[in-house]
C-alpha positions in Angstrom: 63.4 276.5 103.4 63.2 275.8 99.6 61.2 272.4 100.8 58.6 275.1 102.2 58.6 277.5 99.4 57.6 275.6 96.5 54.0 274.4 98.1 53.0 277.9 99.1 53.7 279.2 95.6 51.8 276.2 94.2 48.7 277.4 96.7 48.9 280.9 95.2 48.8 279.6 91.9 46.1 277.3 92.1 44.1 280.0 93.6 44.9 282.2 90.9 44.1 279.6 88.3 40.9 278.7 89.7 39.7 282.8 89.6 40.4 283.1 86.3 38.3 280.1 85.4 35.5 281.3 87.1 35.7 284.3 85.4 36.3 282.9 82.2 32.7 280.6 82.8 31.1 284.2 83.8 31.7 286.6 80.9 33.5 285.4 77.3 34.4 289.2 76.9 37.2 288.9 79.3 38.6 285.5 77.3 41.4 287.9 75.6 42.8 289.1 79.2 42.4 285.7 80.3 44.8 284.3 77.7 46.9 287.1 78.6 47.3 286.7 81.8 47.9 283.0 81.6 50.8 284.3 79.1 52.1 286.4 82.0 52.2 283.7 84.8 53.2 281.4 81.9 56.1 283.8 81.6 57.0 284.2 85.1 56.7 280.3 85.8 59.1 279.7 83.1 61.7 281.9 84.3 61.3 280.4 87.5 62.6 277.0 86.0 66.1 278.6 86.3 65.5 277.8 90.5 66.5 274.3 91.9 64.6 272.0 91.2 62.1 271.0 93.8 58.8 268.4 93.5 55.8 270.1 93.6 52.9 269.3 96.0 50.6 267.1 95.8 47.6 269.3 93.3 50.1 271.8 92.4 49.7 273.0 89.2 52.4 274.0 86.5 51.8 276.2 83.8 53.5 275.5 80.7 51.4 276.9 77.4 53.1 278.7 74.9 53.1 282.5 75.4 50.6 284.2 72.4 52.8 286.3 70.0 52.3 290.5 69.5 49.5 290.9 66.4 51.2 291.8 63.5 51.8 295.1 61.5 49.4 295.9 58.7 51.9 295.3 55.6 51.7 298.6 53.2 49.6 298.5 49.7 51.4 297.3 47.1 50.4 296.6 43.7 51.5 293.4 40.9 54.2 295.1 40.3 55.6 295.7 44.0 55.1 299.2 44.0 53.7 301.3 46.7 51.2 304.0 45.9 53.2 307.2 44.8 56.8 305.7 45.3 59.8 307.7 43.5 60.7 306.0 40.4 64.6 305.7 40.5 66.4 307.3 37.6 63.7 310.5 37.0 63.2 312.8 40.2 59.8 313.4 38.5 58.0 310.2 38.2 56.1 308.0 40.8 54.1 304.7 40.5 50.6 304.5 40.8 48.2 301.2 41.3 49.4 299.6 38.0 51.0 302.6 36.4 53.4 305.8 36.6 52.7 309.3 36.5 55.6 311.9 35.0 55.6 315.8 35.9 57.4 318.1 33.6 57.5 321.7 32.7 59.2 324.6 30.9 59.8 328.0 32.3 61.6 330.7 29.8 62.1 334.1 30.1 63.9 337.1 28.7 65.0 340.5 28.7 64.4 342.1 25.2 65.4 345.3 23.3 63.5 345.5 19.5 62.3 347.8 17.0 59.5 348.3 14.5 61.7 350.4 11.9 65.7 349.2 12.2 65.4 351.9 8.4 63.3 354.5 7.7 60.1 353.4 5.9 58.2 354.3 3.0 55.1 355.4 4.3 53.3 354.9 1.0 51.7 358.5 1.3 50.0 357.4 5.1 50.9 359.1 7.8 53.3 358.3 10.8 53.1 355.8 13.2 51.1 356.5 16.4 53.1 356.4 19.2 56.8 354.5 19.5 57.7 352.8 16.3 61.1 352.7 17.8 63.1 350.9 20.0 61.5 349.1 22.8 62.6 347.0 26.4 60.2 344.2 27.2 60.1 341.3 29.6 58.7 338.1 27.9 57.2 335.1 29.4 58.3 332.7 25.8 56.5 328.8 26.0 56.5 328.4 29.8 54.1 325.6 30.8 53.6 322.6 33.6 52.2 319.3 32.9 51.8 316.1 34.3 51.3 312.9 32.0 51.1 309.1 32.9 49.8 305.6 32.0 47.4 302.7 34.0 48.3 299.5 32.8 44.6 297.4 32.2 43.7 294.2 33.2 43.5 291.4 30.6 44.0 294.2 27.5 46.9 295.1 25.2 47.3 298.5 25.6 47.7 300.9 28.5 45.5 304.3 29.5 47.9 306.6 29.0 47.3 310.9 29.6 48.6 314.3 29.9 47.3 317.7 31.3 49.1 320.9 31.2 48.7 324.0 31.4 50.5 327.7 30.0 51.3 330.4 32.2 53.0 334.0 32.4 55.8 335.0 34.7 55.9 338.3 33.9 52.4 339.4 33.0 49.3 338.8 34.8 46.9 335.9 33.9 43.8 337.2 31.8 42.0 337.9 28.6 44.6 338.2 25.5 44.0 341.7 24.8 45.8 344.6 22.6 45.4 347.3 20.6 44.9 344.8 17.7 43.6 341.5 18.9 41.0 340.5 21.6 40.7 336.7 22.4 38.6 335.0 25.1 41.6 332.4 25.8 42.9 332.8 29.4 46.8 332.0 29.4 47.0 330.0 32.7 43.8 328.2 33.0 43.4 324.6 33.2 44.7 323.0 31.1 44.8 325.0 27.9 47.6 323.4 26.1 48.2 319.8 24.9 45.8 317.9 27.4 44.4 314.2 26.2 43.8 311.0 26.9 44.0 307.6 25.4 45.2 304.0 24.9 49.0 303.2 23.8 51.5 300.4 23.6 54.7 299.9 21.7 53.4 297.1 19.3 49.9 299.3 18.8 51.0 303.0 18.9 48.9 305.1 19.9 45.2 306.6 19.9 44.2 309.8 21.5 41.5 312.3 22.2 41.6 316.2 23.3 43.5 318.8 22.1 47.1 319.3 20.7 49.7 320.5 18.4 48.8 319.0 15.1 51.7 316.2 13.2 52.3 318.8 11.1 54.0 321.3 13.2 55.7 318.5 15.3 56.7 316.9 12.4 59.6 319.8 11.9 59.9 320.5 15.7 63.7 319.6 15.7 64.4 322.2 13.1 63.8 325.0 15.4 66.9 325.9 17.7 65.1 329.2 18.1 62.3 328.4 19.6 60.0 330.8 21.7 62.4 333.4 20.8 63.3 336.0 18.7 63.4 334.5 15.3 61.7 331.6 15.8 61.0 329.9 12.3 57.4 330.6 13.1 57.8 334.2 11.7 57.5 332.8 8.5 57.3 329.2 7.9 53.6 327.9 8.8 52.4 331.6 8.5 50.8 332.6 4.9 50.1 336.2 6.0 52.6 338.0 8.2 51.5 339.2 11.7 51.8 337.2 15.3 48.8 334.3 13.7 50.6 331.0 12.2 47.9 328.8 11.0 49.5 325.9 10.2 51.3 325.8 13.7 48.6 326.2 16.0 46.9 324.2 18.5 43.6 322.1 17.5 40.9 321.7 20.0 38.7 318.4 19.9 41.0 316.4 18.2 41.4 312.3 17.6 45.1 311.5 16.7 46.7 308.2 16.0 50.7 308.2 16.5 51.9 304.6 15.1 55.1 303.0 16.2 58.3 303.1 14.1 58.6 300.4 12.1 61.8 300.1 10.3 62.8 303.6 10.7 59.7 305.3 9.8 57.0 306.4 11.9 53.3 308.0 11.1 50.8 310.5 12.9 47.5 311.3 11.4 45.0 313.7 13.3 41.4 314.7 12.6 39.7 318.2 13.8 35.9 318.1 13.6 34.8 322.1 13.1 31.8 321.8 15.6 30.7 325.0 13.8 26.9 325.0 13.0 27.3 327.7 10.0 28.3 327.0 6.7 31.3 329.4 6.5 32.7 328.9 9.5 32.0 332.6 10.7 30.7 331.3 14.5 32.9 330.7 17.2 32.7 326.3 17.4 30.8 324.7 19.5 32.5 324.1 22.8 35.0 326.7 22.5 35.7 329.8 23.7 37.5 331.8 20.3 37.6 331.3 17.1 38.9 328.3 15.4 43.1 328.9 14.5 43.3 331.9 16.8 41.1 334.2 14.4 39.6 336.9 16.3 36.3 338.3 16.4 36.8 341.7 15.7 39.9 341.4 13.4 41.0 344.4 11.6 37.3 346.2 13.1 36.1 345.1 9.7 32.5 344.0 9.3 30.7 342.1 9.6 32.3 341.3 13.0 32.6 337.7 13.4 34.8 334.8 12.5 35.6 335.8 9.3 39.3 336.4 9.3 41.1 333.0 9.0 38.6 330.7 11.1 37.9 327.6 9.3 35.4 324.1 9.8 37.6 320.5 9.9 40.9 320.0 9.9 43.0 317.4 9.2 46.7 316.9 9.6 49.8 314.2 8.7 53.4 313.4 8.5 55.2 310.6 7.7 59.0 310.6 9.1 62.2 308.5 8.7 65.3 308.3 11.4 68.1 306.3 10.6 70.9 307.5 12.9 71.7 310.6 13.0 69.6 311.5 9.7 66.0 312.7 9.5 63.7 313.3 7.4 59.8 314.0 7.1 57.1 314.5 4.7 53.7 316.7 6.4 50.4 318.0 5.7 47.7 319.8 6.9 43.8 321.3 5.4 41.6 323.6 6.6 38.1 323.2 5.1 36.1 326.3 4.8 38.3 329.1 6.1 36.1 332.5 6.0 38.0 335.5 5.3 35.4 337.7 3.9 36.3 340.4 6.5 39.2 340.9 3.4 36.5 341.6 1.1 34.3 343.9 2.7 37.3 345.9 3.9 38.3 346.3 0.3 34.8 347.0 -1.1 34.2 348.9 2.3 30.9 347.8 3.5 29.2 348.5 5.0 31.5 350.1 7.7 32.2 349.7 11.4 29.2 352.4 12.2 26.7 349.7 11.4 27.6 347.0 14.0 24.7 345.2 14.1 24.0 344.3 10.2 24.4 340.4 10.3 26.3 338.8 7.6 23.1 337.2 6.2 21.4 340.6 6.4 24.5 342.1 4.1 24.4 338.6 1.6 20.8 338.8 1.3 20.4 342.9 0.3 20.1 343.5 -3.3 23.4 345.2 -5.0 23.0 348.6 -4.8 19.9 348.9 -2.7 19.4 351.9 -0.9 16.9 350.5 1.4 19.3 347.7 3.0 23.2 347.6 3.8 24.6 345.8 0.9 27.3 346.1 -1.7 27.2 347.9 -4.6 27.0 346.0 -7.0 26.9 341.9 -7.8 30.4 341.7 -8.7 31.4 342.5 -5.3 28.6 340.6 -3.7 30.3 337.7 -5.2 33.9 338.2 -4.3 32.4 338.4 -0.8 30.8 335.1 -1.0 33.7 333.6 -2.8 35.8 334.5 -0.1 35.2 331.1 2.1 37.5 328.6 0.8 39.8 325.8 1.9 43.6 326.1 2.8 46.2 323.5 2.9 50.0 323.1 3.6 52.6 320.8 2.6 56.3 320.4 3.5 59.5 318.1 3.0 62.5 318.5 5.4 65.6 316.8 6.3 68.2 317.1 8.8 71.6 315.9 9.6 73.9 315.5 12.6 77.8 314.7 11.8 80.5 313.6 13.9 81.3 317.0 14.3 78.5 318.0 16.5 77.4 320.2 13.5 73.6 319.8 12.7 72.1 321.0 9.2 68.7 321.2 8.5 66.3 322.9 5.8 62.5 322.7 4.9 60.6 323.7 1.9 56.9 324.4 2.3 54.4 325.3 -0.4 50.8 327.0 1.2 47.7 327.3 -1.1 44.2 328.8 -0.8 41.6 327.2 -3.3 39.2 330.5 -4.2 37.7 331.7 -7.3 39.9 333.5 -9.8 37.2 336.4 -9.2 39.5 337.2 -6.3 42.8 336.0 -6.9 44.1 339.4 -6.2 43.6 339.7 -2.8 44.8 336.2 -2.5 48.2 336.3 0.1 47.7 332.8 1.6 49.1 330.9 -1.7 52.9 331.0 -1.7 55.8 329.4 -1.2 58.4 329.3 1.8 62.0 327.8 2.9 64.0 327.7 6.1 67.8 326.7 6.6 69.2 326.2 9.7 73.1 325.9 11.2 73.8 324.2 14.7 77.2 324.0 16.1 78.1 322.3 19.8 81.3 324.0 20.6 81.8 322.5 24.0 79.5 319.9 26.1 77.3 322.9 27.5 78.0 325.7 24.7 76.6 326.0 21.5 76.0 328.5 18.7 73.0 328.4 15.4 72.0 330.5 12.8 68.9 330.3 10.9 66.8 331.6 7.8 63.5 331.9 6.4 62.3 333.4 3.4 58.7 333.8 2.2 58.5 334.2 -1.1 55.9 336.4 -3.1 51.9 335.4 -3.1 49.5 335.2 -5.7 48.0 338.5 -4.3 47.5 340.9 -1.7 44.4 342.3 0.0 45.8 345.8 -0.6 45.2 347.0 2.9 47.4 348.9 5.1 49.6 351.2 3.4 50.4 348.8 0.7 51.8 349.9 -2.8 49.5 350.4 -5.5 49.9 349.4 -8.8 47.8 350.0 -12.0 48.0 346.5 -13.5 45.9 344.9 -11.0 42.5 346.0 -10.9 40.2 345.2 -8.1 36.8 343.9 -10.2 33.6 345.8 -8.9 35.1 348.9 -7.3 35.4 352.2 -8.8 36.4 355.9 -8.0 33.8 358.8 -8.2 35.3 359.3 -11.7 34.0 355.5 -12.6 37.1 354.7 -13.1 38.6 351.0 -11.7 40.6 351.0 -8.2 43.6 349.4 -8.5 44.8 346.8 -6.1 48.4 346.3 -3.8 51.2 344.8 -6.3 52.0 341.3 -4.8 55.5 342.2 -3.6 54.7 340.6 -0.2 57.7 338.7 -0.3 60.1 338.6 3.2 63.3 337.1 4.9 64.6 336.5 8.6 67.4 336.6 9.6 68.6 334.9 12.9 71.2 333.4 15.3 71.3 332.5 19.1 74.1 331.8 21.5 73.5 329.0 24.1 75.2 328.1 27.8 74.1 324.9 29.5 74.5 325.5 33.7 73.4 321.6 33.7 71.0 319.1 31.8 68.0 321.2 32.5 68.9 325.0 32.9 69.8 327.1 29.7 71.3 331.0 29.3 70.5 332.1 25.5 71.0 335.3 23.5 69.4 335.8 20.3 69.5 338.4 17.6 67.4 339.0 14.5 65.7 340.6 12.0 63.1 340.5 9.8 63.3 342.6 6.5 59.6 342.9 4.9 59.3 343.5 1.1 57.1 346.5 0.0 54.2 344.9 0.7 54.8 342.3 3.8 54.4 342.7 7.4 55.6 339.4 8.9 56.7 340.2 12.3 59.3 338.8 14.9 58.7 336.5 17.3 55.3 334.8 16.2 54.7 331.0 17.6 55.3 331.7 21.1 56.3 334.7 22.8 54.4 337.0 25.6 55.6 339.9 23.7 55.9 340.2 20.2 56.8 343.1 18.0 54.6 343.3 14.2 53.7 346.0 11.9 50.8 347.3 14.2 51.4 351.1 15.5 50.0 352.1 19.2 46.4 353.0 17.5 43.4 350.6 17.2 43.9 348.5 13.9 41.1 348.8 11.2 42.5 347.8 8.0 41.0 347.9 4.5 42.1 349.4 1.2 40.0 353.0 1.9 40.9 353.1 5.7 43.3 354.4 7.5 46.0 352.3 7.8 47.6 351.4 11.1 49.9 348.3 10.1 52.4 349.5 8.2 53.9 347.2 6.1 57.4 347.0 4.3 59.2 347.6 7.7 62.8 346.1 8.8 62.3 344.8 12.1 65.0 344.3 14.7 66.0 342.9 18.3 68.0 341.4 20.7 67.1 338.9 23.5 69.0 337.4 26.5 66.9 334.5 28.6 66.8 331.8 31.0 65.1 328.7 30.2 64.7 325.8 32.9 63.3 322.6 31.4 62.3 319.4 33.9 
């Protein structure tokens, strides 16, 4: 019976052989199914070979080709490195390769409960009237320094140094996203949008440094960042140091738009940053908002004080330029910085102390008031040249320098201090009103008590100016004479004695729930001299508390004033911070 068997497979094969050549002759299209097929009956004839062996008849045919393999998986994209697109870097939940690259996300998110005062002691009013409103104590919920960011680097072909970028972005927890708006400030800047803090780009490597374009915190207030265990709280050292007038506004710690920066490597220990702001501001004195922006350079506001003329003309400035130069060796550091401001306008000072021409005449152009003759009677103007002068004297260039040096020891106890002299280059002609020259320190005490608790206390002091604008309810005194303005009697006005000096107080409690989550409490105080308003929490808060009452600020030595100076200010703050 297996005699008989073997031919009338060998028939059925032939016959099966002989239809797919036909069909192969016929139409090439079906040449894939034919090589399948022939895989199949290859398949089949092989796993007859198991059978006894029998001898095929005469024409029989036996097929023996090699079966065609399954076509093979598409292998994933992976770059020279071996990295897939967007694989997790091991080591940082955050970070992912790219094509030739990583990319880094990172934020900070800080908030707090807060309990503070404009008057911790009774004031001296100066002979001015009571606050408006609650110059008392206050609850708040602040959103302090919370931000997200990515930031990355693309390694180029057949070139030295890597594109490297960031983009981030501010936001509030605890307030809606808008216009910066009070009863004393207006701003166009939206807290929240894209990306409105340190965003750049740029080429780096470690033998080259780094060179980069956009906007950021200038060398000189990262130069000192380390010394600030208080930061984005109560007390910050911002409430002084970096600030040359009091209020929430710290000039030489704010953020420059359209910047080129150069960060170098360290070399032996010391390391170098040097940044350049062009003003982008097509008038001379720095009194529009720049080109490409949305505010007025250094956070100046357009209506500051609702002194005319209203414009940039309370602290904007054209260029800036800022440097450090920094040495680590261990656990010692130490950094010398410095930062100008060409062209800073203040002459809303000026024609708040001379008082022209007054709020009621909103649209009289600053041109229009430089160009009327002293004491015209048929144009806004001043009164006489003297003042006319002090007006146009009042654009002049500002600079900082520091030196600062801190020092960890085996104890887990870090000590730090800085010592920071401010100066504003304008005429003698108005050297009284000049509060942005002076000098300022700051001292600060970190202890680690355990791995995840530590304790630090802080202090600034800002000493006494050259002068004071005399606004507000400042103290007058006899000696100093304002130069052009007079009583109805004809006698001379005098100006604010220069007692503007300050100190803050300050010290914070810190518990560590892991690497990245923080619980805080801070206390502090700041106690104004007769003729300061610095306030507390400046550099970073939601919710600051400065001399201002709940009435619209106007300012000026002959108006009513409405930020009282010579205050004690007081509060306590509990947060949570989360840092990734």
């Amino acid at each position: 019976m297996a005699f008989h068997a073997a031919p009338a497979f060998a028939d059925k094969l032939d016959e099966v052989l002989s239809r797919l050549e036909a069909l192969e002759k016929r139409d090439s299209k079906l040449a894939a199914e034919n090589a399948a097929l022939k895989a199949r009956l290859n398949k089949v004839e092989t796993g007859k070979s198991a059978a006894p062996a029998v001898s095929p008849a005469v024409g029989a045919v036996i097929a023996t080709r090699t079966p065609t393999p399954p076509p093979a998986l598409e292998a994933p994209e992976i770059d020279k490195n071996g990295h897939g697109f967007l694989e997790h870097k091991k080591g940082n939940p955050l970070t992912f390769y790219t094509p030739g690259g990583e990319i880094t996300g990172y934020g900070n998110i800080d908030i707090s409960f807060d309990d503070t005062t404009k008057s911790l002691t009774n004031m001296n009013l100066n002979g001015a009237s009571s606050p408006v409103g609650n110059f008392s104590w206050l609850p708040a919920i602040s959103t302090n320094t919370s931000y997200l960011g990515v930031r990355g680097f693309q390694r180029i072909e057949n070139f030295p140094l890597n594109f490297v970028y960031q983009l981030e972005l501010g936001f509030d927890l605890s307030a809606t996203p808008g216009l910066k708006q009070t009863n004393s400030q207006i701003s166009d800047n939206v807290n929240g949008a894209l990306f409105n803090r340190n965003t750049y780009i740029g080429f780096a490597s470690p033998e080259f440094g780094a060179l980069k374009i956009g906007k950021t915190t200038a060398p000189y207030e990262n130069s000192t960042g380390g010394f600030n265990p208080f930061a984005g709280q109560i007390g910050d050292m911002r409430v002084i140091m970096g600030n040359t007038g009091g209020d929430n506004r710290v000039e030489f710690a704010t953020r420059l738009e359209h910047s080129i920066w150069y960060e170098s490597p360290t070399i032996g220990g010391f390391q170098f940053n040097a940044l350049f702001s062009p003003g982008q501001n097509r008038s001379t004195i720095s009194d529009n908002i720049a080109a490409g922006s949305t505010d007025c350079t250094g956070g100046n506001d357009p209506t500051s004080g609702g002194l005319f003329p209203n414009g940039c003309n309370d602290g904007a400035f054209s260029n800036a330029v800022s440097t450090n130069l920094s040495y680590t060796n261990g656990p010692f550091y130490a950094t010398v910085a410095y930062e100008r401001h060409f062209k800073v306008n203040r002459q809303s000072d000026v024609s708040g102390i001379y008082g022209v021409p007054g709020s009621s005449i909103p649209s009289v152009t600053t041109a229009q008031l430089t160009s009327c003759p002293p004491g015209s009677t048929t144009c806004v103007g001043f009164a006489n040249a003297t003042q006319l002068a002090a007006f146009n004297a009042d654009v002049a260039d500002e600079d900082a320098f520091k030196v600062a040096a801190l020092y960890t020891f085996t104890t887990k106890t870090t000590v730090g201090g800085i010592f920071e002299m401010m100066h504003r280059y304008v005429n003698p002609l108005i050297s009284f009103q000049n509060e942005r020259q002076r000098n300022g320190t700051w001292a600060f005490l970190t202890q680690e008590l355990t791995p995840v608790d530590s304790v630090s206390f802080g202090w600034a002091h800002a000493f006494k100016a050259v002068g004071d604008p005399g606004q507000h309810n400042s103290v007058a005194s006899a000696t100093v004479v304002v130069p052009g303005l007079f009583d109805s009697n004809g006698n001379p006005v005098a100006a604010a004695s220069n007692d503007n000096s300050a100190d803050m107080i300050t010290a914070n409690y810190k518990h560590k729930f892991g690497s990245n989550l923080t619980w805080y409490t801070a206390v502090a105080a700041t106690i104004n001299g007769p003729n300061a308003h610095y306030d507390l929490g400046a550099g970073g808060r939601g919710v600051t508390t400065d001399c201002h009452d709940a009435f619209g600020a106007s300012g000026g030595l002959v108006s009513q004033p409405h930020c009282f100076v010579g205050p004690v200010l007081a509060g306590v703050s509990t947060g949570i911070q989360w840092r990734f």
